[in-house]
VEXROBA-62953 format. One record per residue (C-alpha): residue number from 1; residue in three letters; x, y, z. Coordinates in Angstrom, 2 decimals, decimal comma. Layout:
<r NUM; "ALA"; <X; Y; Z>>
...
//
This chain:
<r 1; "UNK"; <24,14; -62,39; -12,98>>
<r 2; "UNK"; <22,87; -59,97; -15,65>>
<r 3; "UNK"; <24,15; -58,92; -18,78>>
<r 4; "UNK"; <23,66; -55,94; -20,73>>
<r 5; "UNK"; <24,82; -56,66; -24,56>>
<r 6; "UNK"; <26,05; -53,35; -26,75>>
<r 7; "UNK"; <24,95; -53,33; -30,33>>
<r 8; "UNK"; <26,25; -49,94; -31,75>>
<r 9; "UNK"; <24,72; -49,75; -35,60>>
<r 10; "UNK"; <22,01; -47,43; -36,06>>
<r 11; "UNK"; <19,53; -46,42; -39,51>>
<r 12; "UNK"; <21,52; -43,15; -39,17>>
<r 13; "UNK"; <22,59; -40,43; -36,29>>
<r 14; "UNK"; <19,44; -38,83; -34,43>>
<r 15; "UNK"; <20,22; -35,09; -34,19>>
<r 16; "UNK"; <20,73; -35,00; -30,38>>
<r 17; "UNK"; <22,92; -38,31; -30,14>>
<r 18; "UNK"; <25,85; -38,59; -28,17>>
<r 19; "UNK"; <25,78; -42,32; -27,78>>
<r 20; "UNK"; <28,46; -45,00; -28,73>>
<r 21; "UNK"; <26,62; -45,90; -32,12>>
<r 22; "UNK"; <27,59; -45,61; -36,34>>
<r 23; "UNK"; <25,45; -45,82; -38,93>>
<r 24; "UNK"; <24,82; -49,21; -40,52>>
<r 25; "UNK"; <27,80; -51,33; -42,90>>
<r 26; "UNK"; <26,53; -54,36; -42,94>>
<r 27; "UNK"; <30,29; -56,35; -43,49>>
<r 28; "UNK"; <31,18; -54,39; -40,42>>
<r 29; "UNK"; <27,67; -55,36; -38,61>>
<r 30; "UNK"; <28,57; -59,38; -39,08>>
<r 31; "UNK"; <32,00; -59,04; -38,02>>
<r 32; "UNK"; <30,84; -57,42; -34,90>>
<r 33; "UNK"; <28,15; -60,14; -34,44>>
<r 34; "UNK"; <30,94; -62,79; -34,48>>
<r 35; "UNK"; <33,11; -60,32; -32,04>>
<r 36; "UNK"; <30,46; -60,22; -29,27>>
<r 37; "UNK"; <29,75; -63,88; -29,22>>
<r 38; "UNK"; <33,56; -64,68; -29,23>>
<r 39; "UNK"; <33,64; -61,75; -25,86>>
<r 40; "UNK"; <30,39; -63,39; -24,18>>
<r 41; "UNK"; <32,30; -67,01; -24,59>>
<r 42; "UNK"; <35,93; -65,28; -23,22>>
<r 43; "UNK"; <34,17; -64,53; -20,25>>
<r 44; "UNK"; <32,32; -67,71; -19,77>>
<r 45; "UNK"; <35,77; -68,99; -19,57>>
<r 46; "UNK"; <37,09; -66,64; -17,40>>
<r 47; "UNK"; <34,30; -66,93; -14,66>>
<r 48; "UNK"; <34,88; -70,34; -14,81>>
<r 49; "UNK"; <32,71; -72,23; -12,16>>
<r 50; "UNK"; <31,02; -69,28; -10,80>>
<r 51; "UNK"; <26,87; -69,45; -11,85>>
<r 52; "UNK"; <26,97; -67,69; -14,61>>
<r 53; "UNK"; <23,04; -68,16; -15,27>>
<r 54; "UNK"; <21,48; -64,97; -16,12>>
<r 55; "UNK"; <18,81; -63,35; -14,51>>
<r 56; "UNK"; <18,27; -60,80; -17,25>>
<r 57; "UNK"; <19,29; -59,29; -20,61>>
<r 58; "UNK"; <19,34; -56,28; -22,34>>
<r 59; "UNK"; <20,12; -56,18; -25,83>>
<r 60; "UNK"; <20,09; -51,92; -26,20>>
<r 61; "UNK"; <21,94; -49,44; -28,76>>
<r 62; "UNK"; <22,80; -48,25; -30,69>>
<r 63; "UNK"; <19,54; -49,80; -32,57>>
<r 64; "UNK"; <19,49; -53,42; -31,95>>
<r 65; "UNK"; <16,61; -53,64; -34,55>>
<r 66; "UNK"; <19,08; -53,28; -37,54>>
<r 67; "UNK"; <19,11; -57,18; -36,81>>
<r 68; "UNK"; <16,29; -58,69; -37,78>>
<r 69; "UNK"; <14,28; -60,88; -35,62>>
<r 70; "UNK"; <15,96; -63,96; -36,60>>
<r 71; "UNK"; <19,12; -62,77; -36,28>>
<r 72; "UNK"; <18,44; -61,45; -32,30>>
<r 73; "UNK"; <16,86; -64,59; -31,82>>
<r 74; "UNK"; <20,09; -66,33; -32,74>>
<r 75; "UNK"; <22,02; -63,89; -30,48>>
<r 76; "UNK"; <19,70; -64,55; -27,57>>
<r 77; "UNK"; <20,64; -68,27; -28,69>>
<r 78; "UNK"; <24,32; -67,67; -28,26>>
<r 79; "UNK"; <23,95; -66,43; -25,37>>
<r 80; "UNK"; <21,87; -69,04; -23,58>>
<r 81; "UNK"; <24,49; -71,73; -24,81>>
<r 82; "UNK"; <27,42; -69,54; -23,57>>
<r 83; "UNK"; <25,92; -68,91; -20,40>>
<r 84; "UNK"; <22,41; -70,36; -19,47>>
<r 85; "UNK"; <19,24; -68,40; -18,68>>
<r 86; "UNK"; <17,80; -68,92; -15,36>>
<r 87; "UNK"; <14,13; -69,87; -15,65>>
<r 88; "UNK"; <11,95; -66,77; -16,24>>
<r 89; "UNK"; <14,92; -64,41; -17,23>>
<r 90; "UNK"; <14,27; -60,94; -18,62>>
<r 91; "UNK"; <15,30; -60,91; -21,98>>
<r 92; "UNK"; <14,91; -56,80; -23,26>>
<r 93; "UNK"; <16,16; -55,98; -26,96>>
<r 94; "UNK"; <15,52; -52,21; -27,55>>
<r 95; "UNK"; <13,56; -51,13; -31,16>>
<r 96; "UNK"; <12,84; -48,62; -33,51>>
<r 97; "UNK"; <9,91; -47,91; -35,01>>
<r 98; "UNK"; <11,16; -47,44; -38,90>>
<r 99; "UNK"; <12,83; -50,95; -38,16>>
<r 100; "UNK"; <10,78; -53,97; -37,84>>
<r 101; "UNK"; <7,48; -55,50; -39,50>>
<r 102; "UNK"; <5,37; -58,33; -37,71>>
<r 103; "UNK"; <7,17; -61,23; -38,60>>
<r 104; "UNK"; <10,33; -59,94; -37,10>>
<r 105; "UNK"; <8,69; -58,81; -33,73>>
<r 106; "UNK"; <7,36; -62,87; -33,56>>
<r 107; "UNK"; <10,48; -64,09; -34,26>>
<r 108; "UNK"; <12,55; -62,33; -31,82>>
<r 109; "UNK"; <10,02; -63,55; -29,20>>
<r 110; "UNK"; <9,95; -67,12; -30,26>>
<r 111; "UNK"; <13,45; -67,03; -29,83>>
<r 112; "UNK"; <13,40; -65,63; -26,30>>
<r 113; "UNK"; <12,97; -62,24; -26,27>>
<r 114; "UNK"; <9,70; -61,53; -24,07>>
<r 115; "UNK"; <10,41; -57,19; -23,00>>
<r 116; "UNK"; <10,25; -54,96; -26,13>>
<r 117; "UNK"; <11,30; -51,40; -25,49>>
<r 118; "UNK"; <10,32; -49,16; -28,59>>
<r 119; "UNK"; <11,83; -46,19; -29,29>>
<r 120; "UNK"; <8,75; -43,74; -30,14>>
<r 121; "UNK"; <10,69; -40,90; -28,71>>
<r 122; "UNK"; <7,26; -38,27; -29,46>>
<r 123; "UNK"; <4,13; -38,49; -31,69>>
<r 124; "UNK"; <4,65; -35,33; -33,06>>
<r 125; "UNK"; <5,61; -35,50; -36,59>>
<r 126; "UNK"; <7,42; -32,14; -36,57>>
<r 127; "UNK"; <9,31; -33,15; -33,23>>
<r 128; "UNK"; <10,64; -36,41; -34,85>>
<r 129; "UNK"; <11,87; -34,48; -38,09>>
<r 130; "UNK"; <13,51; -32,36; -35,78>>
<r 131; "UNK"; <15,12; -35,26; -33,75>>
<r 132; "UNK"; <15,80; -36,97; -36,85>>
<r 133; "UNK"; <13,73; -40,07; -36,80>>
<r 134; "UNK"; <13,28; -42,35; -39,38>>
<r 135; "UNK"; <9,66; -42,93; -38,35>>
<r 136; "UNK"; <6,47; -40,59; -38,09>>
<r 137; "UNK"; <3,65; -40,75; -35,46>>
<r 138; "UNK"; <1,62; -43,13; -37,55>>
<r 139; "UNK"; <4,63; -45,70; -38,09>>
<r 140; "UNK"; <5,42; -45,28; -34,24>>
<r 141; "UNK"; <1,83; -46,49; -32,96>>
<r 142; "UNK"; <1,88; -48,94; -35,91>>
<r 143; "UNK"; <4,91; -50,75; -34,24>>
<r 144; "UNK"; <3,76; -50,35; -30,53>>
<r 145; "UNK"; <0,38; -52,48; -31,95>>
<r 146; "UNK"; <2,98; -55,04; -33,39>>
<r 147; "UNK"; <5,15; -55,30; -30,49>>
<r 148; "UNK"; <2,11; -55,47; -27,96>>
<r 149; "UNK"; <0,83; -58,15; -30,44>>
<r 150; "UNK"; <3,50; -60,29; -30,14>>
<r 151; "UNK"; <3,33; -62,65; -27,55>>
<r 152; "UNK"; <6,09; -60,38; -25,58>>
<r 153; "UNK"; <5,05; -59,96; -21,80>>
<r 154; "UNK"; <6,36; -56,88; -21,29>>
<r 155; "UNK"; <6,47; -53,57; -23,67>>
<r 156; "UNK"; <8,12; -50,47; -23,04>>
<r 157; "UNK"; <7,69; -47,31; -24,96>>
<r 158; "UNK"; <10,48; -44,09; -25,02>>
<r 159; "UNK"; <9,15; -40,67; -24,48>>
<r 160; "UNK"; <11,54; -37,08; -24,83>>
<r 161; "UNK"; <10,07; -34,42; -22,85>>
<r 162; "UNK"; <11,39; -30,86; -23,67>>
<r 163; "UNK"; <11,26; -31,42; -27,48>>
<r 164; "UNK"; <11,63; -28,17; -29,05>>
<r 165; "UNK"; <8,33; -26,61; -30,24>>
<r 166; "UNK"; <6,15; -28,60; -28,32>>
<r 167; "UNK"; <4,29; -27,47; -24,87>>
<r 168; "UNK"; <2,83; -29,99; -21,95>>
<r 169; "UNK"; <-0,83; -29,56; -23,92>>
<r 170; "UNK"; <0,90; -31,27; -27,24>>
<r 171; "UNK"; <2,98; -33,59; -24,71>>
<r 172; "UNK"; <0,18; -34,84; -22,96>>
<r 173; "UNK"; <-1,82; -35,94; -25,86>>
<r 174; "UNK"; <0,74; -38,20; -27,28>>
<r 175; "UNK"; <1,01; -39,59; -24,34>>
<r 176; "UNK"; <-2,39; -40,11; -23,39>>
<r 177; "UNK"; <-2,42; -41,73; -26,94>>
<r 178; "UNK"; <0,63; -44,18; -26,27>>
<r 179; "UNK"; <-1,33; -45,13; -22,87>>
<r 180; "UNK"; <-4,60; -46,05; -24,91>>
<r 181; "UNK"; <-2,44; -48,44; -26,77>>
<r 182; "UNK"; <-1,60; -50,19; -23,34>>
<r 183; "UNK"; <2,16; -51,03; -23,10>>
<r 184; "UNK"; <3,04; -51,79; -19,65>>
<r 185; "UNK"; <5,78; -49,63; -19,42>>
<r 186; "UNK"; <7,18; -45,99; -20,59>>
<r 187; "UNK"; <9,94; -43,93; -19,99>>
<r 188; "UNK"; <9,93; -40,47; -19,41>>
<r 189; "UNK"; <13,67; -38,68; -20,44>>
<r 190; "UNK"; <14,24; -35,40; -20,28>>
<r 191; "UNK"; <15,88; -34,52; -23,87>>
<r 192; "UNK"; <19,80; -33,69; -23,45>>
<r 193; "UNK"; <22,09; -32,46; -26,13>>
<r 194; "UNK"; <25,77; -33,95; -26,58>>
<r 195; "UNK"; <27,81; -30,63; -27,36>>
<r 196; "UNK"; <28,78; -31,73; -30,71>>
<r 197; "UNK"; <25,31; -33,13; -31,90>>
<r 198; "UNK"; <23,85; -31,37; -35,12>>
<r 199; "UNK"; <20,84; -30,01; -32,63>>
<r 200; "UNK"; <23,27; -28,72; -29,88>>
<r 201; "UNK"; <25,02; -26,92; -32,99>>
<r 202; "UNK"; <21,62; -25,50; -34,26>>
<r 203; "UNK"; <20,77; -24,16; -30,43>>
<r 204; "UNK"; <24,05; -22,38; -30,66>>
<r 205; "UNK"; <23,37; -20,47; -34,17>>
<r 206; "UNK"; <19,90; -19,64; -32,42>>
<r 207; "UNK"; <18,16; -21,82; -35,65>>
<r 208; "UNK"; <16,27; -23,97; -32,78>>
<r 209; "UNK"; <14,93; -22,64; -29,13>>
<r 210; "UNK"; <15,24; -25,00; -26,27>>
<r 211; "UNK"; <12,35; -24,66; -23,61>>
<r 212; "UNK"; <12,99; -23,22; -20,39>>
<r 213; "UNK"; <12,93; -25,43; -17,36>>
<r 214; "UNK"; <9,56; -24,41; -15,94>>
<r 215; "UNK"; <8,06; -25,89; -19,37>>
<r 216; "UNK"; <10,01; -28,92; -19,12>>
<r 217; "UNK"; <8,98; -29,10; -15,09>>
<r 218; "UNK"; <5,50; -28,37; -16,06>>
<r 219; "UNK"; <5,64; -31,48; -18,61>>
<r 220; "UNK"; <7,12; -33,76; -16,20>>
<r 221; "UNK"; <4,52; -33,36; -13,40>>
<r 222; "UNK"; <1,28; -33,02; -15,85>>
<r 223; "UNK"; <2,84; -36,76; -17,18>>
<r 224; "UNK"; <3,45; -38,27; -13,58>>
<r 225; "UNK"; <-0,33; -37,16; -12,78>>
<r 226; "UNK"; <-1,09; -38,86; -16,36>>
<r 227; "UNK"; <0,54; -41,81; -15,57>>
<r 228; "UNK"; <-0,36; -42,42; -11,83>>
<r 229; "UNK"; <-4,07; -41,67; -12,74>>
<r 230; "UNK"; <-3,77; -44,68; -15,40>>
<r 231; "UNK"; <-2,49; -47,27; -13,21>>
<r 232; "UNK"; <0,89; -46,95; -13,69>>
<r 233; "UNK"; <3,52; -47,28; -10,78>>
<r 234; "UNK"; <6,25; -44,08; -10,89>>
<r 235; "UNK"; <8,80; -46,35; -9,71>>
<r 236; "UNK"; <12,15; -44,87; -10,81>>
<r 237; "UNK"; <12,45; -41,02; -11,79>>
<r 238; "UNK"; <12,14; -41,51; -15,53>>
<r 239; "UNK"; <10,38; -44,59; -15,15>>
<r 240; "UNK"; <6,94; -46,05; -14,67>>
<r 241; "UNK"; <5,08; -49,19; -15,03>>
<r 242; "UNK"; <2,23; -51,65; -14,44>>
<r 243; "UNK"; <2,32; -53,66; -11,35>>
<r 244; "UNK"; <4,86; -56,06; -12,00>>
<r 245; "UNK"; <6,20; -55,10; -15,19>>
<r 246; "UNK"; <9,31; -52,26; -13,38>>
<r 247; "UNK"; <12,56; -53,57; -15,71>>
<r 248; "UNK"; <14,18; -56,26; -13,47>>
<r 249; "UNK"; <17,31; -55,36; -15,19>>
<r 250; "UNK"; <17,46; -51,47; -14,53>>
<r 251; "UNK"; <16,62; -52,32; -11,09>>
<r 252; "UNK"; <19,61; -54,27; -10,63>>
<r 253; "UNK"; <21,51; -51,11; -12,15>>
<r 254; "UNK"; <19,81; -49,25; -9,29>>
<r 255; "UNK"; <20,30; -51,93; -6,31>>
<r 256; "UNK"; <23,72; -51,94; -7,12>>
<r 257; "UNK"; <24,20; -55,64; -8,26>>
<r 258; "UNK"; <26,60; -56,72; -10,70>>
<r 259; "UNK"; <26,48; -57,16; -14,22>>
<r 260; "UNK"; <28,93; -57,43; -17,12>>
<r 261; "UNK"; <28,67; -55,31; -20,49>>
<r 262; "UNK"; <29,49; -56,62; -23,94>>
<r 263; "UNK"; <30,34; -55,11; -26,63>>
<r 264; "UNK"; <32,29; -51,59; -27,61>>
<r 265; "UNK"; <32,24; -49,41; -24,83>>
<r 266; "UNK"; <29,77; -51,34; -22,94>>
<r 267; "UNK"; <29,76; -51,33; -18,89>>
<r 268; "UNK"; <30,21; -53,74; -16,12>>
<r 269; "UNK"; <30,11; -53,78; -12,26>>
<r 270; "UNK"; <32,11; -57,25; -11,24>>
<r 271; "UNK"; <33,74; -58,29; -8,19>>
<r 272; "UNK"; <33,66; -54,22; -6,70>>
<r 273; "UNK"; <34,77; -52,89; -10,08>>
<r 274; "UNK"; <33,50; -50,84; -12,59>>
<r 275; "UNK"; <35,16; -50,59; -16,14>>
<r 276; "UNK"; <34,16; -50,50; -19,69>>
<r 277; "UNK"; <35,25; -52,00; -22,73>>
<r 278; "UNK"; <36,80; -49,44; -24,88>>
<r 279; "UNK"; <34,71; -47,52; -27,66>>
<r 280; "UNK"; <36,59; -48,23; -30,38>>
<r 281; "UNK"; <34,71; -50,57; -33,03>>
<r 282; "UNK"; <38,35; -51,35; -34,82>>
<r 283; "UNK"; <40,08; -51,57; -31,37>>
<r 284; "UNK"; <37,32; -53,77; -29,71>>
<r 285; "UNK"; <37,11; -56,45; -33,11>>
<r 286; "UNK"; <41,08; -56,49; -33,55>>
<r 287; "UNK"; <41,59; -57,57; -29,78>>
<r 288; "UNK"; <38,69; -60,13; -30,14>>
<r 289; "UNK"; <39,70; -61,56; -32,72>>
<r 290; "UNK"; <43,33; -62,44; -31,81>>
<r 291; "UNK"; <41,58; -64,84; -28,86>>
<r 292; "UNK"; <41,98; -61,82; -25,89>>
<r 293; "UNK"; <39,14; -59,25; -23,82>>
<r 294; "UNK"; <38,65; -56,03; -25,33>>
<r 295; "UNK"; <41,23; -53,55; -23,54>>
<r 296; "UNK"; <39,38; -52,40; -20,79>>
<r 297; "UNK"; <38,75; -48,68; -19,10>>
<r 298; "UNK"; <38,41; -46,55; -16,52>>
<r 299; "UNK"; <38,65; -49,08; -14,06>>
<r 300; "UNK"; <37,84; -47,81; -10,58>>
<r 301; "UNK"; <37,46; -50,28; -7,04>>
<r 302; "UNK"; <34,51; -48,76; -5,44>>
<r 303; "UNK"; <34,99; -48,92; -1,49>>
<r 304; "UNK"; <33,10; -48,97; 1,27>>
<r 305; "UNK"; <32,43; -45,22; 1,19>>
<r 306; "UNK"; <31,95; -44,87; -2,47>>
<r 307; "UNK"; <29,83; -47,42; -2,30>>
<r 308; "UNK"; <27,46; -45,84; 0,56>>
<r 309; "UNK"; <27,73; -42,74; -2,02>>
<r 310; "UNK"; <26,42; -44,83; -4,68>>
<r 311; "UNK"; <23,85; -46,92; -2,76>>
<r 312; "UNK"; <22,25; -43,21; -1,36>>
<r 313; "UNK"; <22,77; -41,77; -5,68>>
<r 314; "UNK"; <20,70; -44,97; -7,10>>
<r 315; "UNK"; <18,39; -45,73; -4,45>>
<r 316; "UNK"; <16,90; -42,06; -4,20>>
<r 317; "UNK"; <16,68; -42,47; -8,00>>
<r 318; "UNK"; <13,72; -45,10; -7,06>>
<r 319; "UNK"; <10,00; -44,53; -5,28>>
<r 320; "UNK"; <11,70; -47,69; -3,02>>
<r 321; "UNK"; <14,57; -45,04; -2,19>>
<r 322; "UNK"; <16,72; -45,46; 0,84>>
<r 323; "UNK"; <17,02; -46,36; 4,57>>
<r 324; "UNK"; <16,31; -43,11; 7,13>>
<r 325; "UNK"; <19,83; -44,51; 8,83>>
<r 326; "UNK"; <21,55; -44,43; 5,68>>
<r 327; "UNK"; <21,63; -40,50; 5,71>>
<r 328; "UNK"; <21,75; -39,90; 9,43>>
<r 329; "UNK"; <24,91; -37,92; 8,73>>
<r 330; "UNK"; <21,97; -35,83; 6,89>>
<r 331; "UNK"; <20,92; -33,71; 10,14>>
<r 332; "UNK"; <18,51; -30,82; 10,06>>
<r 333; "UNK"; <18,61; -30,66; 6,26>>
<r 334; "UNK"; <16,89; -33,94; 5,92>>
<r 335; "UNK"; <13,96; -32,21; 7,87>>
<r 336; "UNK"; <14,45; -29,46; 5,09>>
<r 337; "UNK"; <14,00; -31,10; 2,58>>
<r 338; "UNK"; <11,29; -32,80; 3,63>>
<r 339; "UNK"; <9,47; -29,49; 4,87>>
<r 340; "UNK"; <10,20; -28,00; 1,17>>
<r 341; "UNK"; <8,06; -31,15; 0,06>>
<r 342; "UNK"; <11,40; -32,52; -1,74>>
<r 343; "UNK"; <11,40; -35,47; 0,40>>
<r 344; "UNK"; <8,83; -38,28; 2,07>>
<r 345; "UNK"; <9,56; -40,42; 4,89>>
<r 346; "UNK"; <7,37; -43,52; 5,87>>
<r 347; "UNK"; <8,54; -46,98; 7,17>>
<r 348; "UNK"; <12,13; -46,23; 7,77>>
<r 349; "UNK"; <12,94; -45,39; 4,91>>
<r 350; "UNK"; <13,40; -42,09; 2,72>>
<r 351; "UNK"; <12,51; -41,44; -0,98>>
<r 352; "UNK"; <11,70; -38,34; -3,31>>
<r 353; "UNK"; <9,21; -37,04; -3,92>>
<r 354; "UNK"; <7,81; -36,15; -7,91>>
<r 355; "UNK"; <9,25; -32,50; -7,21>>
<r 356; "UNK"; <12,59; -33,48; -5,78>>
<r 357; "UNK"; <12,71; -36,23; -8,43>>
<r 358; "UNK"; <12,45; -32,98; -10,74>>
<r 359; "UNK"; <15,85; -31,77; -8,42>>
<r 360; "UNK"; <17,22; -35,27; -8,01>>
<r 361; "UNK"; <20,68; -33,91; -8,57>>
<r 362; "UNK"; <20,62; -31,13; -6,32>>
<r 363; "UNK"; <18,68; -32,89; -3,16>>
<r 364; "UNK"; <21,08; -35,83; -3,76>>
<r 365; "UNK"; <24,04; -33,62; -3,42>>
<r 366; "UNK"; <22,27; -32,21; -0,35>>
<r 367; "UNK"; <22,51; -36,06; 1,42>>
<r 368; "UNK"; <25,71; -37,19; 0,23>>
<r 369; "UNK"; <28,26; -37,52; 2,97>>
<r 370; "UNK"; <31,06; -34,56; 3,13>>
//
């Protein structure tokens, strides 16, 4: 089992957020604490003798790092106590780079911890104004040296691509610098405005220029070629590692296993359904606190043919991707899209290739059943 834990206090709103997160109160922050651990020990309950032992965590945001590393160390505590961690366990709590000194990175590994993923987001000073960062370039490699100090075995670092102002020349030398500072993982995202973020706004008085896609295409291949060419394994479209560092937890997003979110408007996948727990901070505390689960929505049982749909969506997503039979309904087009150089085929099995990963959304449509 594998739990992904929802902590939705941030330093303040980055320009292009749309996610479930409010800036910091700490009253509010403690309350919440008490909230999740009384949700993660509901659930214990409910599973009742089913092995609850968990294979992996992910502590993400939100910024997680508003804790200190004491106080995620406790968490990770609760957690083991509520439900058990199976030996090895994957224990990821997401951080940003105005957040944390040294002390706190050792702490939250002493406590369990052993993945950091730190949000650098782009080592251009100008970009991160722009996203509205707390931290400059010099503050973001500081903390990647911390975190790849601290004992944890695996560290991930966030990179935007398609930052306003910035070209794949700029791009590419922040990235060759976060790759000289050896994290075993990074994550490649395309930036993507919410419609009511303070950027998307800006982009719509014409105060800030998006790039076109070519420039953002042109970034993404330049970084895979980066990446590969430093030993890293492209093993999920935005996602690429040293060999044996891939994030056992995503992968079990991608595979299609279950997990349970925590946490305001966090996710699960249990027993064939997916829900979430409702966004509302008020609404999520109230029901905990009176002894009952969060209300719960957008429940939806995923059947046999959704979930053929979904096992062909996620497992494109990875370099692993899919059985050849899988998509036999495919015909001719498969042989398209292999021809365009969208698609490679090798040991029964079918996967995209770093331009279709570029079109993942439009060859995927191309396979899904009618």
């Amino acid at each position: 089992m594998r739990l992904y834990v929802h902590w939705p206090f941030c330093l303040s709103r980055c320009s292009y957020c749309d996610f479930n997160a409010r800036v910091c109160d700490e009253s509010r922050m403690r309350g919440y604490m008490a909230a999740l651990l009384a949700e993660i020990g509901l659930w214990r309950g409910l599973l009742g003798r089913r092995d609850t032992a968990l294979s992996s965590v992910y502590i993400g945001g939100g910024t997680p790092s508003t804790l200190s590393g004491e106080e995620i160390s406790s968490l990770v505590g609760g957690i083991a106590e509520r439900f058990g961690l199976r030996e090895g366990a994957e224990v990821t709590v997401e951080v940003n780079p105005a957040t944390w000194v040294a002390e706190d990175y050792a702490a939250a590994c002493a406590g369990g911890v052993n993945r950091l993923s730190i949000g650098v987001q782009s080592l251009g000073d100008d970009a991160l104004r722009l996203l509205g960062r707390k931290h400059d370039a010099a503050a973001a490699m500081r903390a990647l040296a911390k975190a790849t100090g601290s004992g944890a075995a695996s560290v991930s670092v966030d990179l935007l691509l398609g930052v306003p102002g910035g070209d794949a020349a700029s791009f590419l030398a922040g990235l060759r610098e976060v790759i000289a500072a050896a994290p075993q993982h990074v994550s490649l995202y395309a930036l993507t405005l919410s419609v009511n973020s303070p950027m998307s706004r800006a982009v719509r008085r014409g105060e800030v220029a998006m790039p076109e896609e070519d420039e953002v295409a042109e970034q993404y291949l330049a970084a895979c070629a980066e990446m590969e060419a430093a030993g890293y394994e492209h093993y999920e479209i935005s996602n690429f590692s040293l060999p044996g560092h891939a994030c056992r937890h995503n992968m079990a997003y991608w595979r299609r296993e279950e997990y349970l979110g925590v946490g305001a408007g966090a996710h699960s996948f249990l027993g064939g359904y997916r829900f979430h727990n409702t966004v509302s901070l008020l609404a999520y505390m109230r029901s905990v606190s009176r002894g009952g689960l969060p209300p719960a929505e957008g429940l939806e049982y995923v059947g046999e043919a959704e979930g053929r749909a979904e096992e062909i969506m996620l497992g494109l997503r990875t370099a692993r991707g899919v059985p050849r039979g899988i998509l036999a309904h495919g015909g001719s087009r498969l042989g398209d899209l292999e021809e365009m150089g969208l698609l490679a085929a090798g040991g029964g099995r079918v996967h995209l290739t770093a331009r279709g990963m570029l079109l993942s959304n439009e060859v995927i449509a191309e396979l899904l059943p009618a």
